[in-house]
N, C-alpha and C positions, 0 to 999 in steps of 0.2 A: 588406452584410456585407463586412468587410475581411479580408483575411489577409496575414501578414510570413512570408514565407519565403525565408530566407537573404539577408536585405537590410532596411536598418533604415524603409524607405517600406512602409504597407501598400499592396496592390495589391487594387483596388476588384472584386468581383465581384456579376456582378447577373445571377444566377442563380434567380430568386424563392425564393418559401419551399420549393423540393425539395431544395436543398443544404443549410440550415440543419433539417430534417428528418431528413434521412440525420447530419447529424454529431450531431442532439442521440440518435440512436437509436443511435449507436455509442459514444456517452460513458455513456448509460445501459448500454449494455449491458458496456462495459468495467465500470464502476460494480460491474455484480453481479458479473463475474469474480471483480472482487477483492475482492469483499465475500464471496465463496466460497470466495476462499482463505484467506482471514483465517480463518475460521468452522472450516475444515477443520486448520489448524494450532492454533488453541485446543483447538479435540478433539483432536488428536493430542498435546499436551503435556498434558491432562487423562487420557487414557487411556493413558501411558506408567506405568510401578513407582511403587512408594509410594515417597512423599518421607519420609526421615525428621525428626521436627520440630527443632527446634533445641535444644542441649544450651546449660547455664549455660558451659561451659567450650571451647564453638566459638568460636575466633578468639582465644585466649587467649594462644597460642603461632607468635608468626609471625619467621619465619629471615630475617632480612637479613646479606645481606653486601657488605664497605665495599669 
């Protein structure tokens, strides 16, 4: 296993399979965080007010100035 930190050589680590263990059990576990929080803000913009749907005449009228 190699890792680059802060220096563009990786620096060889031979730590057996306990370190590549620990990092794959922290990436998965990050993985679900954010797959919970993803989850959690789709429900929260699904459970906000009703949308109203879209008129023929939305975006008909738009103000620029030069």
């Amino acid at each position: 296993m190699a890792l680059t930190v802060g220096s563009s050589t990786p620096v060889n680590v031979d730590g057996g399979n306990a370190l590549e263990v620990i990092g794959a059990r922290r990436e998965n576990t990050q993985t679900e965080v954010e797959g919970q929080i993803a989850v959690d803000l789709i429900e929260s913009s699904l459970a906000g007010g009703q949308v109203s749907p879209p008129t023929a005449t939305s975006g008909n009228n738009v103000n620029i100035k030069v």
